[in-house]
mmCIF file of the N, C-alpha and C atoms, coordinates in Angstrom:
data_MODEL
# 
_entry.id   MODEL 
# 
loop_
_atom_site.group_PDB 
_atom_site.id 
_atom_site.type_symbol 
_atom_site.label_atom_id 
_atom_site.label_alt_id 
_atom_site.label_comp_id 
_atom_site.label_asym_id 
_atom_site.label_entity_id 
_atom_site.label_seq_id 
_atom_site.pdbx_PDB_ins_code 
_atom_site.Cartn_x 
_atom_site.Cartn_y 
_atom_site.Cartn_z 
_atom_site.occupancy 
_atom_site.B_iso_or_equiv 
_atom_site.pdbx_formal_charge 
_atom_site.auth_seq_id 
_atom_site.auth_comp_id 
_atom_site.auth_asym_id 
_atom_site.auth_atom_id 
_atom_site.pdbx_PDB_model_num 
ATOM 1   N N  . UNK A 1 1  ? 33.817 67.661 58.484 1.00 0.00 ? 1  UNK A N  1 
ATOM 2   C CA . UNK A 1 1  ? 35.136 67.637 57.891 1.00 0.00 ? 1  UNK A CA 1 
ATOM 3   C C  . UNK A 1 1  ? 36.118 68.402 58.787 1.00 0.00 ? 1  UNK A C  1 
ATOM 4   N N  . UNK A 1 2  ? 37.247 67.673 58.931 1.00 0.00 ? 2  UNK A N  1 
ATOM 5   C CA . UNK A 1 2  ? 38.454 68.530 59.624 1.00 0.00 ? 2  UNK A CA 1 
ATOM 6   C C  . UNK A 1 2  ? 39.254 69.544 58.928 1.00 0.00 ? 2  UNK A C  1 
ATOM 7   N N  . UNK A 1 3  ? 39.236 70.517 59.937 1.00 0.00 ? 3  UNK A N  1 
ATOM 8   C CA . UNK A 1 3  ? 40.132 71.757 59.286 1.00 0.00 ? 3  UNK A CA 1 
ATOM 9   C C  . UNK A 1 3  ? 41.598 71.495 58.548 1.00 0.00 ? 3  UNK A C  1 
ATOM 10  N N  . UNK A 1 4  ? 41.972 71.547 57.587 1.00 0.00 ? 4  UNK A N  1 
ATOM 11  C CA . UNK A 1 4  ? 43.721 71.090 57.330 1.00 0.00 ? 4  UNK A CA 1 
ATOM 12  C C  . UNK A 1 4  ? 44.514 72.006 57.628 1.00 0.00 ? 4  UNK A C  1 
ATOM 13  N N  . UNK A 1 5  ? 45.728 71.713 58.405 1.00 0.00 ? 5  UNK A N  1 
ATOM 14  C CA . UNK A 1 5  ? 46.705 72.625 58.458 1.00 0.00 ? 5  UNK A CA 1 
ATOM 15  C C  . UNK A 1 5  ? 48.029 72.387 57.332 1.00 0.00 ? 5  UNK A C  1 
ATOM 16  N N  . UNK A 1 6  ? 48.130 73.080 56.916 1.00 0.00 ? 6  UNK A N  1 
ATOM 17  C CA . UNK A 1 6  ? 48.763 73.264 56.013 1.00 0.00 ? 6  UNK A CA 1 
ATOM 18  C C  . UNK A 1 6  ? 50.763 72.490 55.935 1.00 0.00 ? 6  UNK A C  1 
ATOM 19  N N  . UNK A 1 7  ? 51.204 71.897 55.524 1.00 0.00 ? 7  UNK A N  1 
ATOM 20  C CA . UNK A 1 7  ? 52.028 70.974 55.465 1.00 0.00 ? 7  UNK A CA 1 
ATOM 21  C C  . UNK A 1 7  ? 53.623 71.803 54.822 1.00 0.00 ? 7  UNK A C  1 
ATOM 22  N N  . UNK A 1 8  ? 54.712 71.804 55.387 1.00 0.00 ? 8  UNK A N  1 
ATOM 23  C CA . UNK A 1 8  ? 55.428 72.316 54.558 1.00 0.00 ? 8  UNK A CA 1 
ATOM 24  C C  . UNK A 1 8  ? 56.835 71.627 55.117 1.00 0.00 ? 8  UNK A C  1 
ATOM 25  N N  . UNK A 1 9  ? 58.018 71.820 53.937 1.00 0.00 ? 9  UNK A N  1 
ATOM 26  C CA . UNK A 1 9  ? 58.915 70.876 54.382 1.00 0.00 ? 9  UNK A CA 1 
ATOM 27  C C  . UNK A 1 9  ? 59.995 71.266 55.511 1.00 0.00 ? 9  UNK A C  1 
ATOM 28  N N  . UNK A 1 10 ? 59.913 72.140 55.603 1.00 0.00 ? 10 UNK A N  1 
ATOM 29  C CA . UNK A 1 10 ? 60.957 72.713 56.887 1.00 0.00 ? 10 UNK A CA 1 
ATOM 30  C C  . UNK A 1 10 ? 60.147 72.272 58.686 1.00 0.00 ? 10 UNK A C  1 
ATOM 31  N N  . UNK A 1 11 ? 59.004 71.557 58.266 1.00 0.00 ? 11 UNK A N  1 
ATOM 32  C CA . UNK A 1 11 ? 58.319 70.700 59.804 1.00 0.00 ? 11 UNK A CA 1 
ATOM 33  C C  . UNK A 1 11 ? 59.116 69.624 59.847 1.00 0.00 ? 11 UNK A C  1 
ATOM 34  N N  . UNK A 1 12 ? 59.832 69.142 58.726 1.00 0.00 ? 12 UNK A N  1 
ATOM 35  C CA . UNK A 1 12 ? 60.606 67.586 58.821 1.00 0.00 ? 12 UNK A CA 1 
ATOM 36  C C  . UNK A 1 12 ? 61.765 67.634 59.016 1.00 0.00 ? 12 UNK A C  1 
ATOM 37  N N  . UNK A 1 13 ? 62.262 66.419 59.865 1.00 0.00 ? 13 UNK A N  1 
ATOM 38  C CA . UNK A 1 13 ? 63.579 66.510 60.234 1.00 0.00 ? 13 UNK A CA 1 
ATOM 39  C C  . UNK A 1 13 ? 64.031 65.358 59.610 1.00 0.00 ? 13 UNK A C  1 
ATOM 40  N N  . UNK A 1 14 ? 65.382 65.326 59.306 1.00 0.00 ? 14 UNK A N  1 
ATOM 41  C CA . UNK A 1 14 ? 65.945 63.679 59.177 1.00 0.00 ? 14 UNK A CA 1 
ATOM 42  C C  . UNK A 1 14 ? 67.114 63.376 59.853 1.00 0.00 ? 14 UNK A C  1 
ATOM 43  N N  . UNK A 1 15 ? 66.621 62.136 60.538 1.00 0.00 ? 15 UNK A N  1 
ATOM 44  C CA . UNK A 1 15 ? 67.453 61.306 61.624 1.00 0.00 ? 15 UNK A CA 1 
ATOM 45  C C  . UNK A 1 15 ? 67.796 60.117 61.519 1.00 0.00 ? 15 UNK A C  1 
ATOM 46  N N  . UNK A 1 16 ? 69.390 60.126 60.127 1.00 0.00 ? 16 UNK A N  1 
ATOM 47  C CA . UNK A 1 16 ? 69.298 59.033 59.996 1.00 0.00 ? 16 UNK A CA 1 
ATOM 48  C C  . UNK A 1 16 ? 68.752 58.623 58.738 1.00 0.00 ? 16 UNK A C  1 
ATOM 49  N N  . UNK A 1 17 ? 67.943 57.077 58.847 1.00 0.00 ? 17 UNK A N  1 
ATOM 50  C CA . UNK A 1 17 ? 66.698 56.603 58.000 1.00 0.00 ? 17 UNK A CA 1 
ATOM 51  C C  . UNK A 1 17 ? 65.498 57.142 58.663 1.00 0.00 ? 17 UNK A C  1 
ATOM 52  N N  . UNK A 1 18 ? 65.503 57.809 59.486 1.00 0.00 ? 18 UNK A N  1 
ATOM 53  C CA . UNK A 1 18 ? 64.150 58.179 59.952 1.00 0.00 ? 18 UNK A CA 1 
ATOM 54  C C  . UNK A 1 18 ? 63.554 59.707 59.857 1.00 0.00 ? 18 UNK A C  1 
ATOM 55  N N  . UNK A 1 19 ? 62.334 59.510 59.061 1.00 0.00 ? 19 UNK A N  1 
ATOM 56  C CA . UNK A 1 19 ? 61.930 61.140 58.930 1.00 0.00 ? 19 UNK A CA 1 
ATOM 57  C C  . UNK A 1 19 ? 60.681 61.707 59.976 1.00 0.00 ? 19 UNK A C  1 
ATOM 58  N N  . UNK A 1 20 ? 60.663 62.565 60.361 1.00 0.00 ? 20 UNK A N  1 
ATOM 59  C CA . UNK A 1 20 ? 59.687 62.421 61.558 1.00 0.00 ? 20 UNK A CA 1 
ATOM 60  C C  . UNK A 1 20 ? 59.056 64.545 61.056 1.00 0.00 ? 20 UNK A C  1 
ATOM 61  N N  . UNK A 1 21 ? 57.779 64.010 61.355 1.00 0.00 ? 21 UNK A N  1 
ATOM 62  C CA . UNK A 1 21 ? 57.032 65.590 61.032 1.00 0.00 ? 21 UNK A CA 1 
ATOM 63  C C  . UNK A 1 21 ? 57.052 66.069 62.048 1.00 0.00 ? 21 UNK A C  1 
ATOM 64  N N  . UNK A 1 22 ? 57.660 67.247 62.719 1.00 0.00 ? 22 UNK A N  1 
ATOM 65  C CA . UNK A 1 22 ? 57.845 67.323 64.464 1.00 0.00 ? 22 UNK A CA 1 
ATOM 66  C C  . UNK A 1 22 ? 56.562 67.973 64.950 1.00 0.00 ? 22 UNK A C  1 
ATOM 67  N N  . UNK A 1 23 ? 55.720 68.720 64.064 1.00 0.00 ? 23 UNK A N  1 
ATOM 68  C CA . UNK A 1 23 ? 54.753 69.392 64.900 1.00 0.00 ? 23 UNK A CA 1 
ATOM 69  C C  . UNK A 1 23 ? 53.443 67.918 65.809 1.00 0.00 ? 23 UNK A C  1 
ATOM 70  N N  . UNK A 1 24 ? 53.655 67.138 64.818 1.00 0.00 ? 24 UNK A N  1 
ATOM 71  C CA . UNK A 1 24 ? 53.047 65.824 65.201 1.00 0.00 ? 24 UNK A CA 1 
ATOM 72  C C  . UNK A 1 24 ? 54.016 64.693 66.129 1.00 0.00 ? 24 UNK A C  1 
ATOM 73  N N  . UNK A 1 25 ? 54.704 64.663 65.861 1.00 0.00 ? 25 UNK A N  1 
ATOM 74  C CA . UNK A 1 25 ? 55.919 63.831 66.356 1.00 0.00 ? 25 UNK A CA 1 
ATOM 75  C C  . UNK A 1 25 ? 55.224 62.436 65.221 1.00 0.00 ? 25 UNK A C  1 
ATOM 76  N N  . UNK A 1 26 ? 55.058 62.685 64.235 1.00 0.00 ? 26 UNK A N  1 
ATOM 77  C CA . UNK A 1 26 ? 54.718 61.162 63.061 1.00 0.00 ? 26 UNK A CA 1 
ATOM 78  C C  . UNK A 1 26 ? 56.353 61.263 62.946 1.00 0.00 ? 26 UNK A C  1 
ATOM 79  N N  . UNK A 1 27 ? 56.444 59.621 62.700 1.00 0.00 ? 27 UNK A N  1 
ATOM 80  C CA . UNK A 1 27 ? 57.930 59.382 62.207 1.00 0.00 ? 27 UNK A CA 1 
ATOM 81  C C  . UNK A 1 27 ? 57.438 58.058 60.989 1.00 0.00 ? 27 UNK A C  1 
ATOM 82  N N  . UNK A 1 28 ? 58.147 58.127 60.223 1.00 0.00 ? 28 UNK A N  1 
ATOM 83  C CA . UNK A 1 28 ? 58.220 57.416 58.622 1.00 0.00 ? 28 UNK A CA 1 
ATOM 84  C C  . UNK A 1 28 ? 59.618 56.594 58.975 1.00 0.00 ? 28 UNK A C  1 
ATOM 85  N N  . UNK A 1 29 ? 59.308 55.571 58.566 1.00 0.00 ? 29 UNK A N  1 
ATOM 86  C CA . UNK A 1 29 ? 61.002 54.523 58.374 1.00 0.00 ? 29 UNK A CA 1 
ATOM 87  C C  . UNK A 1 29 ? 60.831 53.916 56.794 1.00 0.00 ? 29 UNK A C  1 
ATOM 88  N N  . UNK A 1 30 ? 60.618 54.916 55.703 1.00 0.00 ? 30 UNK A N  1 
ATOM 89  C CA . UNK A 1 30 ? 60.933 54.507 54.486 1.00 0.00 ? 30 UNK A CA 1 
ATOM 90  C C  . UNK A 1 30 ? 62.063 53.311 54.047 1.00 0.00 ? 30 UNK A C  1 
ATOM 91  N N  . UNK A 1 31 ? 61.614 51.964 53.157 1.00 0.00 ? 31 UNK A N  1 
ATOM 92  C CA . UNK A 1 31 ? 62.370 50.975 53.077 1.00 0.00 ? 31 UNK A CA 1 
ATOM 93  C C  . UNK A 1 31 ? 63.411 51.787 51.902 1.00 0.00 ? 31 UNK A C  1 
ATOM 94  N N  . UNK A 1 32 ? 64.468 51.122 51.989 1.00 0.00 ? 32 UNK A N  1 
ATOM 95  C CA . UNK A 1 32 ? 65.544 51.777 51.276 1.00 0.00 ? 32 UNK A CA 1 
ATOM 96  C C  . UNK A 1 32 ? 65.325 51.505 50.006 1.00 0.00 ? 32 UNK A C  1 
ATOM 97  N N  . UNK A 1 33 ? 64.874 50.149 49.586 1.00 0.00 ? 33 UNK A N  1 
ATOM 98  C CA . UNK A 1 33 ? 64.872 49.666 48.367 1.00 0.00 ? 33 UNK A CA 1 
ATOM 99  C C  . UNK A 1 33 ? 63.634 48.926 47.730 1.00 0.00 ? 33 UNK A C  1 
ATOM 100 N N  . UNK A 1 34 ? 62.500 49.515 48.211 1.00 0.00 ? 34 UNK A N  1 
ATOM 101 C CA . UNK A 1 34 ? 60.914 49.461 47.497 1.00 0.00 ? 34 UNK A CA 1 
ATOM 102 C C  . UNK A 1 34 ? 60.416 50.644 48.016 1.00 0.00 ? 34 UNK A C  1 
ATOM 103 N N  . UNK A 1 35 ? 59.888 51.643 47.613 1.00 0.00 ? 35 UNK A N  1 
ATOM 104 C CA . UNK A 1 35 ? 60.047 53.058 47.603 1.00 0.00 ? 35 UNK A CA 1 
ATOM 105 C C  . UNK A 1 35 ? 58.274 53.189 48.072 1.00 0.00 ? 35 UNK A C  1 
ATOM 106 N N  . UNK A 1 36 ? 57.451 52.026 47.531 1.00 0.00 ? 36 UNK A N  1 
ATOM 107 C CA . UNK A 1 36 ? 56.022 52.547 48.635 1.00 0.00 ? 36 UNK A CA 1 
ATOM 108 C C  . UNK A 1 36 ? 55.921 51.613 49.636 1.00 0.00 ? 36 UNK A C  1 
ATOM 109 N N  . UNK A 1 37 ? 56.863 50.788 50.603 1.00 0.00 ? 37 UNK A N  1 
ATOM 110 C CA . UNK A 1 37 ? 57.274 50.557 51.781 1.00 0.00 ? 37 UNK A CA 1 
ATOM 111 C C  . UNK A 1 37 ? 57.560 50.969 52.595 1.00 0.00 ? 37 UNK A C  1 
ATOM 112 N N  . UNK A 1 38 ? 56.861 51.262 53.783 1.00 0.00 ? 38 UNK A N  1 
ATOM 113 C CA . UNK A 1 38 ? 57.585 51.698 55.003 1.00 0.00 ? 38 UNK A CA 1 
ATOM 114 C C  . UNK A 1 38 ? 56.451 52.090 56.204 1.00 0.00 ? 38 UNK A C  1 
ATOM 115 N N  . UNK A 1 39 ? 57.461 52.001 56.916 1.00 0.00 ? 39 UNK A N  1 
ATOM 116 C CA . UNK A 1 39 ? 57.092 51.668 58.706 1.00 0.00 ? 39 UNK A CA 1 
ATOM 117 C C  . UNK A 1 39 ? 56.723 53.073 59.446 1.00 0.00 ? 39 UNK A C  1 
ATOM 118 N N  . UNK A 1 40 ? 55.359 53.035 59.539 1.00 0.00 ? 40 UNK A N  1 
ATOM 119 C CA . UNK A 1 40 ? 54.532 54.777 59.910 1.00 0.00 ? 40 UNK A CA 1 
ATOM 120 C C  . UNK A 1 40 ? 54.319 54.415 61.333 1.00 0.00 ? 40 UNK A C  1 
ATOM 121 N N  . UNK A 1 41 ? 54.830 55.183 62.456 1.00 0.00 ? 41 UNK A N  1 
ATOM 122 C CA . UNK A 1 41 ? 53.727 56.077 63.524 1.00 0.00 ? 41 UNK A CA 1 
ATOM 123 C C  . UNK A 1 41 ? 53.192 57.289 63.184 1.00 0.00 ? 41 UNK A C  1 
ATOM 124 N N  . UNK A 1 42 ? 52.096 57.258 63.488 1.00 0.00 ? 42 UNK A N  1 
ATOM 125 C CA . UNK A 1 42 ? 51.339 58.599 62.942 1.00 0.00 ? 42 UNK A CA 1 
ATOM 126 C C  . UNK A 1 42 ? 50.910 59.633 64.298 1.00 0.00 ? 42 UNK A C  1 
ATOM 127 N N  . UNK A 1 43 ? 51.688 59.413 65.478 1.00 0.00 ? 43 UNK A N  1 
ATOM 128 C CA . UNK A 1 43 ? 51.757 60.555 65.838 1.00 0.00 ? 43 UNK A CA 1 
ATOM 129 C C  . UNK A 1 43 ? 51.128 61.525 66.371 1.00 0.00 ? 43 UNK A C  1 
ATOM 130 N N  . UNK A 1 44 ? 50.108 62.065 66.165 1.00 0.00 ? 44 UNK A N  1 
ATOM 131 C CA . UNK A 1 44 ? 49.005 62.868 66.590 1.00 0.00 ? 44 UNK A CA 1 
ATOM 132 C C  . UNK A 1 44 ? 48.559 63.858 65.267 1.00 0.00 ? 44 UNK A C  1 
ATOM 133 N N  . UNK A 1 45 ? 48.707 63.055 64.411 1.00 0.00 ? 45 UNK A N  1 
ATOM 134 C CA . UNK A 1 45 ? 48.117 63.206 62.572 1.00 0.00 ? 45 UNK A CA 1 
ATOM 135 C C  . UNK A 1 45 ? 46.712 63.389 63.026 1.00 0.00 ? 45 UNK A C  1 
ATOM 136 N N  . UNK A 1 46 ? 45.775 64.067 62.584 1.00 0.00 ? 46 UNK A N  1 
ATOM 137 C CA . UNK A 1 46 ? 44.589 64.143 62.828 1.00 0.00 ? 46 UNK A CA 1 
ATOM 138 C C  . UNK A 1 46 ? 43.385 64.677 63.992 1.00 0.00 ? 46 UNK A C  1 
ATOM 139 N N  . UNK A 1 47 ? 44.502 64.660 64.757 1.00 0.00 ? 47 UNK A N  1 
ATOM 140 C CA . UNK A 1 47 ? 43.957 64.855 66.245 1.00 0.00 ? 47 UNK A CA 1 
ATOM 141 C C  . UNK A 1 47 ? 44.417 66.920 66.432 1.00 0.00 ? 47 UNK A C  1 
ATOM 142 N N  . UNK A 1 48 ? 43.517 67.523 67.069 1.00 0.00 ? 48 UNK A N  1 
ATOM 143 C CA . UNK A 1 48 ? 44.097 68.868 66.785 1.00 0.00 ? 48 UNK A CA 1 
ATOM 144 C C  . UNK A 1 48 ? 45.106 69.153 67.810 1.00 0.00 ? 48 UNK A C  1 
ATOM 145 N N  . UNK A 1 49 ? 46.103 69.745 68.218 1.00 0.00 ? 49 UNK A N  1 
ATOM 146 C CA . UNK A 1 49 ? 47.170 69.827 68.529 1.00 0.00 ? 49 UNK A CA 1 
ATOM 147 C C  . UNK A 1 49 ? 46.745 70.967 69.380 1.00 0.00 ? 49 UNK A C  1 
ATOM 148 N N  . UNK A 1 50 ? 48.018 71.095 70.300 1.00 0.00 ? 50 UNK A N  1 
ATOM 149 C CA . UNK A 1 50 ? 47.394 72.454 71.088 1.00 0.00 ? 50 UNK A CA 1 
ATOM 150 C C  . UNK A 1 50 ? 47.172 74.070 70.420 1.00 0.00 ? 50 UNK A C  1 
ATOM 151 N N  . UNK A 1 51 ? 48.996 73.943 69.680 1.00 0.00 ? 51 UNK A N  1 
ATOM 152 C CA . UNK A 1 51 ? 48.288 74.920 68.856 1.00 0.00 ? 51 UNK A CA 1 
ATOM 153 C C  . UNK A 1 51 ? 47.049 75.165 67.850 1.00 0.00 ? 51 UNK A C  1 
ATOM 154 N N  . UNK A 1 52 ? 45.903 74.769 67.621 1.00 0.00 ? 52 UNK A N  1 
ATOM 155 C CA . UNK A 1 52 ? 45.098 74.857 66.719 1.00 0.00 ? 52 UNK A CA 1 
ATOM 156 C C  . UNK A 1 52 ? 44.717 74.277 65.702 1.00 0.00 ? 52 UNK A C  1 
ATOM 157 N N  . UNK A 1 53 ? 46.676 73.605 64.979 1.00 0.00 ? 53 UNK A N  1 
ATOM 158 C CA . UNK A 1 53 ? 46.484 72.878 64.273 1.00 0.00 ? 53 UNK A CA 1 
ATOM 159 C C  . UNK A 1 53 ? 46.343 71.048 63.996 1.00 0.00 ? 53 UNK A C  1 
ATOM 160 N N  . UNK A 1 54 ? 45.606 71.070 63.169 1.00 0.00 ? 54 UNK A N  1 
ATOM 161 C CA . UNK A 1 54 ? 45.114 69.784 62.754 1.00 0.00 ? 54 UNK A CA 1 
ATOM 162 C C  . UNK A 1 54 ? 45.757 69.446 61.449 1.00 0.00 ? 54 UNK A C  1 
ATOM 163 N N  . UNK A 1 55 ? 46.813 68.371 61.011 1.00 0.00 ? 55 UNK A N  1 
ATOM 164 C CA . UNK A 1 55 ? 47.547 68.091 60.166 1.00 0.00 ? 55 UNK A CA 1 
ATOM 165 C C  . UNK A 1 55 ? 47.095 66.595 59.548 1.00 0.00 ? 55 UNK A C  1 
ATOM 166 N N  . UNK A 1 56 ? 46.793 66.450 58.440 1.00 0.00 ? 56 UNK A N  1 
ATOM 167 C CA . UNK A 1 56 ? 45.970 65.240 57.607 1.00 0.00 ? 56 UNK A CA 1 
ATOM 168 C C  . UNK A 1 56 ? 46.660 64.382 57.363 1.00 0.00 ? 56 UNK A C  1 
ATOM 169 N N  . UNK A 1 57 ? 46.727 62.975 57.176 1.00 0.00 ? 57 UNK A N  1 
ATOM 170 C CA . UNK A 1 57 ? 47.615 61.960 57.446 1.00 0.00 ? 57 UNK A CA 1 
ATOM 171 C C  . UNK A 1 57 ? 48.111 62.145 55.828 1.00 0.00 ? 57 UNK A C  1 
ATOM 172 N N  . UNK A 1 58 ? 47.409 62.338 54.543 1.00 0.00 ? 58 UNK A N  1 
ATOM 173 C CA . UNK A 1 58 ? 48.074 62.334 53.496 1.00 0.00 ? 58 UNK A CA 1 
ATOM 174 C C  . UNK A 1 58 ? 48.453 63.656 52.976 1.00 0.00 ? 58 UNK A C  1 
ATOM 175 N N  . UNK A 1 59 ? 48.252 64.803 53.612 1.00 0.00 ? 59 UNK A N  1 
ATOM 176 C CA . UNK A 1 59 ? 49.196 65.764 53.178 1.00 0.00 ? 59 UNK A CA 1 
ATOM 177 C C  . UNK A 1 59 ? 50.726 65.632 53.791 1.00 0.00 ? 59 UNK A C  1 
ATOM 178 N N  . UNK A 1 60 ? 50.824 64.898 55.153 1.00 0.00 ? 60 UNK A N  1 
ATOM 179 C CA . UNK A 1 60 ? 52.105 64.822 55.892 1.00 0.00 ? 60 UNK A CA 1 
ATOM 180 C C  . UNK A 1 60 ? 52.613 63.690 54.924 1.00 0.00 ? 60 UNK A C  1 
ATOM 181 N N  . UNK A 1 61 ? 52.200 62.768 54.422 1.00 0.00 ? 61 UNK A N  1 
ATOM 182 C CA . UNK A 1 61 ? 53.080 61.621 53.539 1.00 0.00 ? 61 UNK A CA 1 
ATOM 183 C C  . UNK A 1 61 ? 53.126 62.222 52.353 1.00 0.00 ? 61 UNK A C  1 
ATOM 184 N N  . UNK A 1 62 ? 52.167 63.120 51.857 1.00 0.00 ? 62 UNK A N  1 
ATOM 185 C CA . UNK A 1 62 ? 52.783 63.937 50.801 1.00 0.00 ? 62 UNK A CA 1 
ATOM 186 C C  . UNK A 1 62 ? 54.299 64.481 51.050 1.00 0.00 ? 62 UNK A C  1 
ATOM 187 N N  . UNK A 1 63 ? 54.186 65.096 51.975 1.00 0.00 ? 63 UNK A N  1 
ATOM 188 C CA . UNK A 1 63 ? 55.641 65.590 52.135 1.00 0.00 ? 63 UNK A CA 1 
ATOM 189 C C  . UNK A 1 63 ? 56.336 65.149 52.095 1.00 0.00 ? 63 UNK A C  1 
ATOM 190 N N  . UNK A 1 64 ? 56.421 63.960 53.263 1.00 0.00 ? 64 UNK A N  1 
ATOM 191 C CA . UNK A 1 64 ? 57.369 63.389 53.931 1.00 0.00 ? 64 UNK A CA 1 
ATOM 192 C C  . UNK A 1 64 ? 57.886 62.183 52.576 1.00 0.00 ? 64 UNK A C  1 
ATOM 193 N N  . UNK A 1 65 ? 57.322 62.142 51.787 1.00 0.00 ? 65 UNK A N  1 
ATOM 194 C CA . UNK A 1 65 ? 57.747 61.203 50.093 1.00 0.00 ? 65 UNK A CA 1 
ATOM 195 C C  . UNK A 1 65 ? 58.541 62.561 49.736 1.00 0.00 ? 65 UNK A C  1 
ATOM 196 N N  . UNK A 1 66 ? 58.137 63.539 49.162 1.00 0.00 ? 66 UNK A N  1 
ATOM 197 C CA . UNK A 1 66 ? 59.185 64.525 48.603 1.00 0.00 ? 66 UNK A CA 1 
ATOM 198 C C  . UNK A 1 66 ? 60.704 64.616 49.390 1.00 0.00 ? 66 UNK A C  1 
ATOM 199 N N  . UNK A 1 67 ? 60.606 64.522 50.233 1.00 0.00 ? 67 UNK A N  1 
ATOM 200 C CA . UNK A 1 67 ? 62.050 64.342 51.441 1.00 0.00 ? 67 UNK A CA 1 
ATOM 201 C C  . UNK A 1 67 ? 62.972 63.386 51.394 1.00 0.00 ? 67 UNK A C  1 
ATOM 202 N N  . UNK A 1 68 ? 61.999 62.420 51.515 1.00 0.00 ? 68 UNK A N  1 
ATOM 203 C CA . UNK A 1 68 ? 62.453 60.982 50.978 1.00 0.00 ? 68 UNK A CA 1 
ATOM 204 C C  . UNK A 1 68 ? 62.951 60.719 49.970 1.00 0.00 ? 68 UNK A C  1 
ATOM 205 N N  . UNK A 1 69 ? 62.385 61.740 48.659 1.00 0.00 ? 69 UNK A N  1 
ATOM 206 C CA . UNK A 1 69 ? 63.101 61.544 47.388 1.00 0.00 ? 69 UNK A CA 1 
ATOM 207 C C  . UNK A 1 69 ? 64.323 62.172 47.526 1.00 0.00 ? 69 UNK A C  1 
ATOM 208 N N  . UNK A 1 70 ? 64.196 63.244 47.863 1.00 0.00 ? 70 UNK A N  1 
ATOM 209 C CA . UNK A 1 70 ? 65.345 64.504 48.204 1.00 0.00 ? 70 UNK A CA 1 
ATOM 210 C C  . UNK A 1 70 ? 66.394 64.079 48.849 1.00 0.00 ? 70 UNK A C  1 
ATOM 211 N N  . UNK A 1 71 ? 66.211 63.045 49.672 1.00 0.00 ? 71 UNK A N  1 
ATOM 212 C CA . UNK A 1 71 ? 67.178 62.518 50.672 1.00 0.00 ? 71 UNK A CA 1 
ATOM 213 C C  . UNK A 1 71 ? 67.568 61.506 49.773 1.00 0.00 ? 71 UNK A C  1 
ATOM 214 N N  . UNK A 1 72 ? 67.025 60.444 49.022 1.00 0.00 ? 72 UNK A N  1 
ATOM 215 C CA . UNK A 1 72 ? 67.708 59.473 48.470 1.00 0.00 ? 72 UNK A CA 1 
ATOM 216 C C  . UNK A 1 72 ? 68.422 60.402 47.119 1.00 0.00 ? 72 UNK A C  1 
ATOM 217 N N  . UNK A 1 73 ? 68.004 61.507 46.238 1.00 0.00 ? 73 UNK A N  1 
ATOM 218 C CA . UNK A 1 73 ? 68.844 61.582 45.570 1.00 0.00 ? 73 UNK A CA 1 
ATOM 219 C C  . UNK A 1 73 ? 70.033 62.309 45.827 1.00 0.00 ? 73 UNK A C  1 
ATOM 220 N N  . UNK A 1 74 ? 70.338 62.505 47.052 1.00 0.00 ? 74 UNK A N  1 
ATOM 221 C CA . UNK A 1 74 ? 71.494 62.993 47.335 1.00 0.00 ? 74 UNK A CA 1 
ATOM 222 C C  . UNK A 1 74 ? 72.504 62.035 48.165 1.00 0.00 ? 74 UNK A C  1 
ATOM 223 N N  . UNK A 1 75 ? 72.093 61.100 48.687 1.00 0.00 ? 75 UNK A N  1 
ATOM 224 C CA . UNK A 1 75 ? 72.758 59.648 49.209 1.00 0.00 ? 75 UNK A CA 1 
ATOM 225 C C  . UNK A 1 75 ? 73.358 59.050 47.682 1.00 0.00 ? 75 UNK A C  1 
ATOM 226 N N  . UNK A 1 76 ? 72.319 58.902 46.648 1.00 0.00 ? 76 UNK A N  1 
ATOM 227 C CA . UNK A 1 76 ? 73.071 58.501 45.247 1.00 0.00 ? 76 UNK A CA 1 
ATOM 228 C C  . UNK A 1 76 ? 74.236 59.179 44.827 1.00 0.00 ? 76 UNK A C  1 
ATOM 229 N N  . UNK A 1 77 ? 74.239 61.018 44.824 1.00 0.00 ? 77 UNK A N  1 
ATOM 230 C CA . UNK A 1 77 ? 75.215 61.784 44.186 1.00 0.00 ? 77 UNK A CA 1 
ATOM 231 C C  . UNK A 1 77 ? 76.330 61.433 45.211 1.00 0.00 ? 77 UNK A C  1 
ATOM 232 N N  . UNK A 1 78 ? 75.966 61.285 46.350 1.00 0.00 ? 78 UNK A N  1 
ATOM 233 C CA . UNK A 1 78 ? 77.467 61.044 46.987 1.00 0.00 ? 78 UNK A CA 1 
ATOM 234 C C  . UNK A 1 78 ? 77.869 60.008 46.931 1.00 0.00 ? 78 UNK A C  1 
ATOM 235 N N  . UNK A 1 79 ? 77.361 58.799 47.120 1.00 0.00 ? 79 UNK A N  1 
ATOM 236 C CA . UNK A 1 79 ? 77.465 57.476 46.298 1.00 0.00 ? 79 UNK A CA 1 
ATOM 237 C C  . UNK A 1 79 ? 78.359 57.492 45.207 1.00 0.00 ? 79 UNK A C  1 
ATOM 238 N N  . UNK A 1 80 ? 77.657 58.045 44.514 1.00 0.00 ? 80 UNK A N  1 
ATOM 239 C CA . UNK A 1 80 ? 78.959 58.172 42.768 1.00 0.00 ? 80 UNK A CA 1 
ATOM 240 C C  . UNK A 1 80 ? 80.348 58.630 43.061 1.00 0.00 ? 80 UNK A C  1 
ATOM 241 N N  . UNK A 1 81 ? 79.964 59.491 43.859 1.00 0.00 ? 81 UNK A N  1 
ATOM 242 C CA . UNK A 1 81 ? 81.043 60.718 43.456 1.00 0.00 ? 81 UNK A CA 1 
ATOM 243 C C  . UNK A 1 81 ? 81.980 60.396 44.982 1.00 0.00 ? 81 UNK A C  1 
ATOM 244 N N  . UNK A 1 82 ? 81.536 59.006 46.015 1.00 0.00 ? 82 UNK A N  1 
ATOM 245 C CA . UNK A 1 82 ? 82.607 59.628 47.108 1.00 0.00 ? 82 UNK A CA 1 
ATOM 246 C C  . UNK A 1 82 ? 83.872 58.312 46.293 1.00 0.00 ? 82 UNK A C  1 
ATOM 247 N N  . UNK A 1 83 ? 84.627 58.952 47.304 1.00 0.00 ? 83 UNK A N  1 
ATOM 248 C CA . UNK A 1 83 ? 86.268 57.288 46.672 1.00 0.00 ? 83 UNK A CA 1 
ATOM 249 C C  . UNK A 1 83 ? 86.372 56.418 47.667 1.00 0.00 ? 83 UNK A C  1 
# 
């Protein structure tokens, strides 16, 4: 079994539609409008990294969905609310 390194949201950036986990360089292209759609490179997910760590392909989409939510519900509030 591989060691997990531990996943947290300040590794993710957003560029755009594109969310990318930087310690891996994985990037996500979540579809805008079917929410378990979307277009994965995975990066060096799994593989151990120089620093030590080894990052699991579903703790990083764990995240990288919370972001995704985070990011779409704030595209909505401004949505409403721009003129």
């Amino acid at each position: 079994m591989h060691a997990r390194t531990k996943v947290t949201r300040d590794q993710f950036e957003v560029r755009d539609d594109l969310i990318v986990h930087t310690p891996t360089g994985a990037e996500f292209t979540p579809h805008s409008k079917r929410e378990e759609s979307l277009l994965v490179w995975t990066g060096e997910i799994g593989r151990r990294l120089s620093s030590g760590a080894i990052y699991q392909y579903d703790d990083v989409l764990a995240v990288m969905k919370t972001v995704w939510r985070e990011r779409s519900k704030i595209s909505e509030f401004t949505a409403a609310f721009s003129c």
